[in-house]
C-alpha positions in Angstrom: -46.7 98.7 79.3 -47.1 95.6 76.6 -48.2 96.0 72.9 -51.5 95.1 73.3 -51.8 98.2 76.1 -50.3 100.5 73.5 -52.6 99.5 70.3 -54.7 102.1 69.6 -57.0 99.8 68.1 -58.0 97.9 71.4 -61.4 98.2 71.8 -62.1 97.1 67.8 -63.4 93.9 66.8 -61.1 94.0 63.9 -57.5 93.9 63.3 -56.2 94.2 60.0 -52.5 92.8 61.5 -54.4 89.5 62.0 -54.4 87.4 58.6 -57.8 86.5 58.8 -58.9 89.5 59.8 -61.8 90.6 56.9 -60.5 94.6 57.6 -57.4 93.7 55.4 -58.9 93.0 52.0 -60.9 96.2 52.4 -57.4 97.7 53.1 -56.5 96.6 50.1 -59.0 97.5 48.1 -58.9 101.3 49.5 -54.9 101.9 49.2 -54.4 99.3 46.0 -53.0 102.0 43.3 -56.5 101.8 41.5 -58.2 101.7 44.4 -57.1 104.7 45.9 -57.3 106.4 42.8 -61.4 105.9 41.8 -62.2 106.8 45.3 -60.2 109.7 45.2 -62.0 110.6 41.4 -65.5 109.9 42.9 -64.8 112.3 45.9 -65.8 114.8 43.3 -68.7 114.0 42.1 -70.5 111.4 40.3 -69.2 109.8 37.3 -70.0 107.4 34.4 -67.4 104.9 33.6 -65.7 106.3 30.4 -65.6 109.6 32.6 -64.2 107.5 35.4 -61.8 106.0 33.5 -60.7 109.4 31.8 -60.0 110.8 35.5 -58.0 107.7 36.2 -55.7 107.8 33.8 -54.0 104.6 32.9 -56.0 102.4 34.4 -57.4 99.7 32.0 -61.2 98.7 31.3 -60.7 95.6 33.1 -58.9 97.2 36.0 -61.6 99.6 36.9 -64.3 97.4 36.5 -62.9 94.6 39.1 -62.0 97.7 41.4 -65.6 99.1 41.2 -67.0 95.7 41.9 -64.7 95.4 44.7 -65.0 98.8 45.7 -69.2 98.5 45.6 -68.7 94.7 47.4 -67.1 96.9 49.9 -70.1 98.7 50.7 -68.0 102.0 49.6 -69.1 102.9 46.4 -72.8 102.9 44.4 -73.4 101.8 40.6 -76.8 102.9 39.5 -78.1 101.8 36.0 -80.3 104.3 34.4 -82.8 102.1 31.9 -81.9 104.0 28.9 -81.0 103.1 25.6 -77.9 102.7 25.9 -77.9 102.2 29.5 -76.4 104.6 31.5 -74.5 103.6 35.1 -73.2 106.5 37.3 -70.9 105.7 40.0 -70.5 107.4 43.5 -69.6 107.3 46.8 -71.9 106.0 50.1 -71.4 107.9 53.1 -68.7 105.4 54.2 -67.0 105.8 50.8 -67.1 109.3 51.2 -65.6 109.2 54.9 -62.5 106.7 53.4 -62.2 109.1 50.6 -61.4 112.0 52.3 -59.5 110.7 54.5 -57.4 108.8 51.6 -57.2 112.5 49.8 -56.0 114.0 52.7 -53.1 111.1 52.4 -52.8 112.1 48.9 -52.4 116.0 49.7 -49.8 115.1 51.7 -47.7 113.0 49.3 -47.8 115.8 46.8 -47.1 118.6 49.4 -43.8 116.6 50.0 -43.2 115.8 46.8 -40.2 118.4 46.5 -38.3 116.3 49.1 -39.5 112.6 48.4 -37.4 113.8 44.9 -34.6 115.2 46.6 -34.3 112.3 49.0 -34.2 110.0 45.9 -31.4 111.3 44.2 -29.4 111.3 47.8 -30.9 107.9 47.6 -29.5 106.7 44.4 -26.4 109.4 44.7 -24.8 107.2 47.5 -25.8 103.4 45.6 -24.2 104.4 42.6 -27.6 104.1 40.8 -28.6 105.4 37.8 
């Protein structure tokens, strides 16, 4: 059986392996640290961005904007300006957001379930190299 039987991704007309392949900037977008974290924040509901920006903690003005642009470019998330003075923009998921995002937070669930032995495997980690 070769690789290419084995892929599951064989009948897709994208392959975010390939370098060109458009799939692996939206890759990036979704698992970059900020990212992963917005969609993750907008799983719950819709959000301003000072409120966005709260839940995200760390993340710089800057930051969040280019990763909601990208994000929105992406087709995953939705800005909406409200006409109001001042003007009010709420972001939230589309349906594909919403579909990434879950899956992402399940991802996220995971890490933090296993946190207690990513930790212990650390200090084995570092234990054995001297490190510290």
């Amino acid at each position: 059986m070769s690789d290419q039987d084995t892929r599951p991704t064989d009948d897709l007309a994208y392959d975010v392996f390939a370098k060109a392949c458009p799939s692996r900037g939206t890759l990036e977008h979704v698992t970059g640290r900020w990212g992963g974290l917005t969609l993750g924040a907008l799983y719950e509901g819709s959000l301003r961005f000072n409120e966005l920006r709260r839940r995200v903690d760390g993340v710089s003005e800057k930051m969040l904007s280019q990763t909601l642009q990208a994000l929105e470019r992406d087709g995953l998330v939705h800005r909406e300006a409200q006409p109001t003075n001042p003007p009010r923009v709420d972001y939230e998921l589309t349906p594909l957001g919403r579909e990434v995002a879950g899956r992402l937070l399940s991802l996220i669930q995971c890490v933090e379930g296993a946190m207690d032995d990513v930790l212990a495997a650390r200090e084995r980690y570092d234990d054995t190299r001297g490190a510290r």
